[in-house]
C-alpha positions as CSV (number, residue, x, y, z in Angstrom):
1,X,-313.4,-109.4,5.2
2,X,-314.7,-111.6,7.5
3,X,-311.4,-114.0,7.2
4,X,-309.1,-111.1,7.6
5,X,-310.6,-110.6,11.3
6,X,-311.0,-113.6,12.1
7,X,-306.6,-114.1,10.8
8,X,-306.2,-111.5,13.0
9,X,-307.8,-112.5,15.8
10,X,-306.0,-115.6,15.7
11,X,-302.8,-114.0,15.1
12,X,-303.5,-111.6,18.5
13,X,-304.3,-114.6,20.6
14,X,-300.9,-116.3,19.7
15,X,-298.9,-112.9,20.1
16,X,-300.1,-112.1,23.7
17,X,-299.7,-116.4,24.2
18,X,-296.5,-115.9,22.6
19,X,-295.5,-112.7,24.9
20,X,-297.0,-114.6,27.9
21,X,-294.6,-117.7,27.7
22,X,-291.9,-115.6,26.6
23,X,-292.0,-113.5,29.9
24,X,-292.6,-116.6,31.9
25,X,-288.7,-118.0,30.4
26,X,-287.8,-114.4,31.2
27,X,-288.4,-115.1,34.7
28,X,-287.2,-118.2,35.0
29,X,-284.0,-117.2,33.4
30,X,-284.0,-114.1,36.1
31,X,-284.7,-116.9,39.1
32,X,-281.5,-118.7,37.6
33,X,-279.1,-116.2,37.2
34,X,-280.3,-115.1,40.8
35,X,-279.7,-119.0,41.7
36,X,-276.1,-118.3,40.8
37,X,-275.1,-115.6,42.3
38,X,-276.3,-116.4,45.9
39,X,-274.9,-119.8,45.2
40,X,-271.5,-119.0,47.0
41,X,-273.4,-116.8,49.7
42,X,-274.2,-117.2,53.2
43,X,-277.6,-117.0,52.6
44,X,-277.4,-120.0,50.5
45,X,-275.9,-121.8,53.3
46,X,-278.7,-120.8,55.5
47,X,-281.4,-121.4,53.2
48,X,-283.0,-123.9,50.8
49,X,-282.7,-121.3,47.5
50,X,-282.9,-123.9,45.4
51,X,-286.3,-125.2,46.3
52,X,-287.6,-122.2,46.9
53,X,-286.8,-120.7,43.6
54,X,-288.0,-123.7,42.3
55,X,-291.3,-122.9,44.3
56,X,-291.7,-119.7,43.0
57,X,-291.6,-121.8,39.3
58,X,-293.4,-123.8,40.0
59,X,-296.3,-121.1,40.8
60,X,-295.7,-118.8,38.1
61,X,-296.3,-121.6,35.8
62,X,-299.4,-122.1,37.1
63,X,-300.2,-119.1,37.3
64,X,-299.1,-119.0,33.2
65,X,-300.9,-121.5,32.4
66,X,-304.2,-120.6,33.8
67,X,-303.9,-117.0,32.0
68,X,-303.1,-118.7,29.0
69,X,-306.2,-120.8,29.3
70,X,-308.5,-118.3,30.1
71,X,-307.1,-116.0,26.7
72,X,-307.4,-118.8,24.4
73,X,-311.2,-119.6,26.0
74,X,-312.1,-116.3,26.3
75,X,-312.6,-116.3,30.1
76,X,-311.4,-114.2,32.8
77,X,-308.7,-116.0,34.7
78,X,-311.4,-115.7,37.9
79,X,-313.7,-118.3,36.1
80,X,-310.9,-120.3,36.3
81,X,-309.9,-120.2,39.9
82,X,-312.8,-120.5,41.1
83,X,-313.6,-123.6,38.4
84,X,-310.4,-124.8,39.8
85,X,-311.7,-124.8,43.4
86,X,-314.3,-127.9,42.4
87,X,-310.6,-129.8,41.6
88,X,-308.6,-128.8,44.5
89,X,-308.5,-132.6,45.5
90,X,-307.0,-134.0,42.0
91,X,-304.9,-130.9,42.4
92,X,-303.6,-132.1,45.6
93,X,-302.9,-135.6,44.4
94,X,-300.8,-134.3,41.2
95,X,-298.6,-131.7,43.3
96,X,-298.9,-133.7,46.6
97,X,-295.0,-133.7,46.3
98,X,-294.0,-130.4,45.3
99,X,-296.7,-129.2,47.9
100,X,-295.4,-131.4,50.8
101,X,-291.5,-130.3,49.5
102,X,-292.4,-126.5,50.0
103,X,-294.4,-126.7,53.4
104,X,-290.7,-128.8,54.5
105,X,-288.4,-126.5,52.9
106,X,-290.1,-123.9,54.7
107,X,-290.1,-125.7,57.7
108,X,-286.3,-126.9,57.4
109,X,-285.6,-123.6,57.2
110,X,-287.6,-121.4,59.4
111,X,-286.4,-123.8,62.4
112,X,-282.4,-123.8,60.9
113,X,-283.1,-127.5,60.5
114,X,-280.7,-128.1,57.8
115,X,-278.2,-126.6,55.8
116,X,-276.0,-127.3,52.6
117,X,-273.0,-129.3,53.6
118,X,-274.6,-130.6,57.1
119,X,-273.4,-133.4,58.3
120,X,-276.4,-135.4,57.7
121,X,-277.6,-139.1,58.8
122,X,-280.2,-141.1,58.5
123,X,-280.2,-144.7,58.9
124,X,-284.1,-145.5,57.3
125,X,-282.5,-143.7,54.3
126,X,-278.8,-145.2,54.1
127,X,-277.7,-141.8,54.1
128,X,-275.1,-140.7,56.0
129,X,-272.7,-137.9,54.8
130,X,-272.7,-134.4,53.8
131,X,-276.0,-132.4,51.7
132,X,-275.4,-131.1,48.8
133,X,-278.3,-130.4,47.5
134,X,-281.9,-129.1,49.0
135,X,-284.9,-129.2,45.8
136,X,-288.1,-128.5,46.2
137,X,-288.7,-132.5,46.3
138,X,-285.4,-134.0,47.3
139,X,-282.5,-133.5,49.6
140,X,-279.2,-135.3,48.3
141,X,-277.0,-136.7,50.5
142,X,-273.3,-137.8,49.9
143,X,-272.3,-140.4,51.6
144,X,-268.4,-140.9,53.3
145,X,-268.1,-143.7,50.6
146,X,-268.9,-141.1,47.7
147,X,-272.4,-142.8,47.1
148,X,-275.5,-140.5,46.4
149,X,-279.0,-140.6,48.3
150,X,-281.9,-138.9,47.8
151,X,-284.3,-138.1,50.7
152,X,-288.1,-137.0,50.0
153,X,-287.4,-133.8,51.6
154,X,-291.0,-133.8,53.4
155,X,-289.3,-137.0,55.1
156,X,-287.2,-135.0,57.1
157,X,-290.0,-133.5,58.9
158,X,-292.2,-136.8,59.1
159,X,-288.9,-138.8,60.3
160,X,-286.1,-138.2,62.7
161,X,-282.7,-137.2,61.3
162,X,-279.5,-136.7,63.1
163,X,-277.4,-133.7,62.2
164,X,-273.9,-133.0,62.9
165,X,-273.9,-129.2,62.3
166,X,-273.3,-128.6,66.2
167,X,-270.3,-131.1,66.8
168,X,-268.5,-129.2,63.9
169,X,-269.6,-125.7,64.8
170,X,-268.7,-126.4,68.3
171,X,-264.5,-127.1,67.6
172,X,-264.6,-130.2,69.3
173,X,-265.6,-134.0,68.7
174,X,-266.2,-136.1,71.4
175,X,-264.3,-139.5,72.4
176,X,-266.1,-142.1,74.4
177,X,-264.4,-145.2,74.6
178,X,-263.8,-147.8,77.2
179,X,-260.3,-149.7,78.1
180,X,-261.7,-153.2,79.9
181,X,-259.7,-154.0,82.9
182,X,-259.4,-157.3,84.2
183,X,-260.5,-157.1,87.5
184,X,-258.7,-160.3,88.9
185,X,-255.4,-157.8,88.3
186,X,-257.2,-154.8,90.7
187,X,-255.2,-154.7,94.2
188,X,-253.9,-152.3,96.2
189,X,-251.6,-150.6,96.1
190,X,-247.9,-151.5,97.9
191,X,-245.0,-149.1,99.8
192,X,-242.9,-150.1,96.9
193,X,-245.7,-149.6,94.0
194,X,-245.7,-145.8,95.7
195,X,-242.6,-145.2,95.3
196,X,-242.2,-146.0,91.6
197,X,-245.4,-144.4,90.8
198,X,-243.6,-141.1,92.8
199,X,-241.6,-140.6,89.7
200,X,-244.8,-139.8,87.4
201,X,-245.1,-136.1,87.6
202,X,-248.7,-136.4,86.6
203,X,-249.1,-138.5,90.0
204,X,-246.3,-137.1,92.2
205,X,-248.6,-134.5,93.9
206,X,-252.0,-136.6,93.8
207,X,-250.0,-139.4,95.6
208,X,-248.5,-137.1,98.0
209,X,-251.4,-135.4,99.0
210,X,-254.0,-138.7,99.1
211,X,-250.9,-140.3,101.3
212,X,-251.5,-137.6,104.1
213,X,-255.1,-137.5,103.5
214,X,-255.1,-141.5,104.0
215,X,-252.8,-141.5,107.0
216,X,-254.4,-138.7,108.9
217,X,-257.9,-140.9,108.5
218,X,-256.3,-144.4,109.4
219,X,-254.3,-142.2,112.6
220,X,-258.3,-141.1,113.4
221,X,-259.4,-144.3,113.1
222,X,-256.6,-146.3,114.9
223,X,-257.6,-149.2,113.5
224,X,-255.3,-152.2,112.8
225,X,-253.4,-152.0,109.2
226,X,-252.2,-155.3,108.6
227,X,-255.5,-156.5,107.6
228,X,-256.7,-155.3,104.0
229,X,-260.3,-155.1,105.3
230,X,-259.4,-151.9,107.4
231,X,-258.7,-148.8,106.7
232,X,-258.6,-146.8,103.4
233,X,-256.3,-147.5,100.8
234,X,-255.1,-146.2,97.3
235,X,-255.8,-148.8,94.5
236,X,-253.8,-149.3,91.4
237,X,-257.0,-148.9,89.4
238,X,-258.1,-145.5,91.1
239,X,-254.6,-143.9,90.8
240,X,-254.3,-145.5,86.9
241,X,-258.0,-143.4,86.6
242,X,-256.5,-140.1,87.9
243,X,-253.0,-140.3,86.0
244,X,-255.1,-140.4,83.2
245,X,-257.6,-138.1,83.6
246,X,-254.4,-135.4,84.3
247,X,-252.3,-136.9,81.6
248,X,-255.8,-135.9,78.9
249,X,-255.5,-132.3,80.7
250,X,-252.3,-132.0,79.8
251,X,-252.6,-133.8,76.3
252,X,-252.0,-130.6,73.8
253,X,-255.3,-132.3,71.2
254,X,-257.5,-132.3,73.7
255,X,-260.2,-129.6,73.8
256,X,-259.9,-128.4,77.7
257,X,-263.2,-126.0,77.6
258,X,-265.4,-129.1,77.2
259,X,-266.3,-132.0,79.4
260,X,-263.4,-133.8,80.3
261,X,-263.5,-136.8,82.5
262,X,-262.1,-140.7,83.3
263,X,-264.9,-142.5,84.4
264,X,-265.5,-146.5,85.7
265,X,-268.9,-148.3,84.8
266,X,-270.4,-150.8,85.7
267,X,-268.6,-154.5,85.6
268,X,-269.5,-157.1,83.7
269,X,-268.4,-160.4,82.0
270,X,-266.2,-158.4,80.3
271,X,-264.3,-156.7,83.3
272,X,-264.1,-153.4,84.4
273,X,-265.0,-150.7,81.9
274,X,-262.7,-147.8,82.5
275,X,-264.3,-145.0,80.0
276,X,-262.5,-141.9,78.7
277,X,-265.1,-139.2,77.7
278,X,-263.3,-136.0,76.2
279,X,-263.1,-134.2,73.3
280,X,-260.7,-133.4,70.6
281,X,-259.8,-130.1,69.9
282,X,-260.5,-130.9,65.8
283,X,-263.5,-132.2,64.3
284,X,-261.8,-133.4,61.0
285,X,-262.4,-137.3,60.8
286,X,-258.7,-138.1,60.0
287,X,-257.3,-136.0,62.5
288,X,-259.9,-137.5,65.0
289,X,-259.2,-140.8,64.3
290,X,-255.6,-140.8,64.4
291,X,-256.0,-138.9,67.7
292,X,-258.2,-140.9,69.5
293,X,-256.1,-144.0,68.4
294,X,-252.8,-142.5,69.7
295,X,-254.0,-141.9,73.2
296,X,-255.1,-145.5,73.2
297,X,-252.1,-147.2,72.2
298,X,-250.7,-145.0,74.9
299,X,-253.1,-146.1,77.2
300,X,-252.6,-150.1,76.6
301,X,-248.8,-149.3,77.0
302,X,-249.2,-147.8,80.4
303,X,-251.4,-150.0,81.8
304,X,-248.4,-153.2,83.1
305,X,-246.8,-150.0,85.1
306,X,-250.0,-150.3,87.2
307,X,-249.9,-153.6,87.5
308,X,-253.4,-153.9,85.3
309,X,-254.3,-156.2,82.3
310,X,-256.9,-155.6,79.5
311,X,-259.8,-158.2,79.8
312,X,-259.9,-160.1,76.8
313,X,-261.4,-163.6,75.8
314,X,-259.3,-166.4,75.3
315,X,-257.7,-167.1,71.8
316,X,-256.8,-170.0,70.3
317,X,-253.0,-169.4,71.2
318,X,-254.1,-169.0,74.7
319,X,-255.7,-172.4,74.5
320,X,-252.2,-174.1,73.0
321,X,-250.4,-172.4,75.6
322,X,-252.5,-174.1,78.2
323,X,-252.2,-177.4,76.7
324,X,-248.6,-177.2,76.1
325,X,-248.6,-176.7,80.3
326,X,-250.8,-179.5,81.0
327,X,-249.4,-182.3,78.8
């Protein structure tokens, strides 16, 4: 008699451990099929699901476990928390991970931090490329050359990242590039260069206009013309920056509700830098680069109708030119 109860003792125990872990895989298998059906929506896109239903495991488990410890000791799961309290320390060391991924995912995601699919880089990590997935532990990265990296997701709290949501949100990617003008090719401009110059629509009215505007100041002045160091004058390199500054305005790939301007920094050893800062109207790389690359092979065409040259170094050709001319 005293077998048969103590059978079915045993046999209760492992039916309620047995009912326990089967309605732990029920809810895991509830947090997965819920995984799958947000997967496509935009909340998915907004938030980390993935590691926070992986969270939400990760805590019923322990939660599991600790009733299924106290059943098969005969303790209430209380005893057992607060027993638990004295290893909060070891407890921290074994889920320092999981515990630093949650306080980030939460983090990541109450400040819209990062998404699924950002446009993600981070040069400590080698990763530079879209997310595709956010754990509970990890963020994976994809990287333009189809290599994968994983990023301690806690990292991206601790560390600086760069993220490229706002440049494709925004419709428009931004050019900055400089065109190096040899400066020993800047002059000003002549009666005859004016004339030719006329025939640019893009310059016809800026050249008309600065023409009064210059003669009306010299008039003022009366100051004598035939020396360069009096007066105002136009310059090949200032009417080559506002030819193109209207020719980007007028270039159909160029986004015209963002800033849009020619600008000329400071010279150097390697000439004049003549910077275009604009932005394209796309923010898909191909399209980008063949844009950007069109307006400069424009731009390097146009230049000799200015009377400019590019600033470059010397190549070897250069150097067996100049010999051939000085036997």
């Amino acid at each position: 008699m005293h077998n048969t109860e103590q059978i079915y003792t045993v046999l209760i125990v492992v039916a309620q451990v047995w009912m326990m872990i089967f309605a732990l895989l029920m809810f895991f298998s509830l947090l997965d099929i819920l995984h799958q059906l947000s997967s496509e929506s935009v909340l998915a896109q907004q938030m980390p699901v993935r590691g926070i239903i992986q969270s939400l495991k990760l805590i019923a488990a322990i939660l599991m476990s600790i009733m299924v410890i106290s059943l098969l000791l005969g303790k209430s799961p209380g005893v057992l928390i607060t027993g638990l309290g004295a290893m909060t320390a070891v407890l921290m060391l074994v889920f320092k991970d999981p515990i630093l991924g949650l306080v980030a995912g939460i983090q990541l995601s109450a400040n819209n931090m990062l998404k699924m699919n950002d446009w993600l880089e981070m040069p400590k990590y080698g990763a530079d490329g879209a997310v595709t997935d956010i754990s509970l532990t990890t963020v994976k990265v994809r990287n333009w050359d189809n290599t994968i990296v994983t990023i301690p997701t806690y990292a991206l709290i601790s560390d600086s990242f760069k993220n490229w949501r706002g440049m494709s949100e925004s419709g428009g990617r931004r050019i900055k590039r400089s065109i190096h003008i040899d400066t020993t090719s800047i002059r000003f401009l002549e009666e005859q260069d004016m004339q030719t110059l006329k025939s640019a629509h893009l310059l016809s009215p800026y050249l008309e206009r600065k023409t009064q505007e210059l003669s009306a100041w010299n008039s003022q002045l009366g100051c004598d013309l035939t020396s360069p160091l009096n007066g105002r004058r136009l310059t090949n390199v200032g009417t080559f920056r506002v030819w193109l500054e209207n020719w980007l305005k007028d270039h159909p790939q160029i986004h015209q509700g963002m800033t849009l301007m020619v600008r000329q920094l400071a010279s150097g050893q390697e000439g004049l830098p003549i910077e275009i800062y604009a932005f394209t109207n796309t923010t898909v790389w191909k399209e980008y680069e063949n844009i950007q690359s069109d307006i400069f092979d424009h731009v390097f065409a146009v230049l000799p109708a200015f009377g400019l040259r590019v600033h470059q170094a010397p190549t070897g050709n250069d150097m067996r030119l100049i010999g051939k001319a000085n036997p």
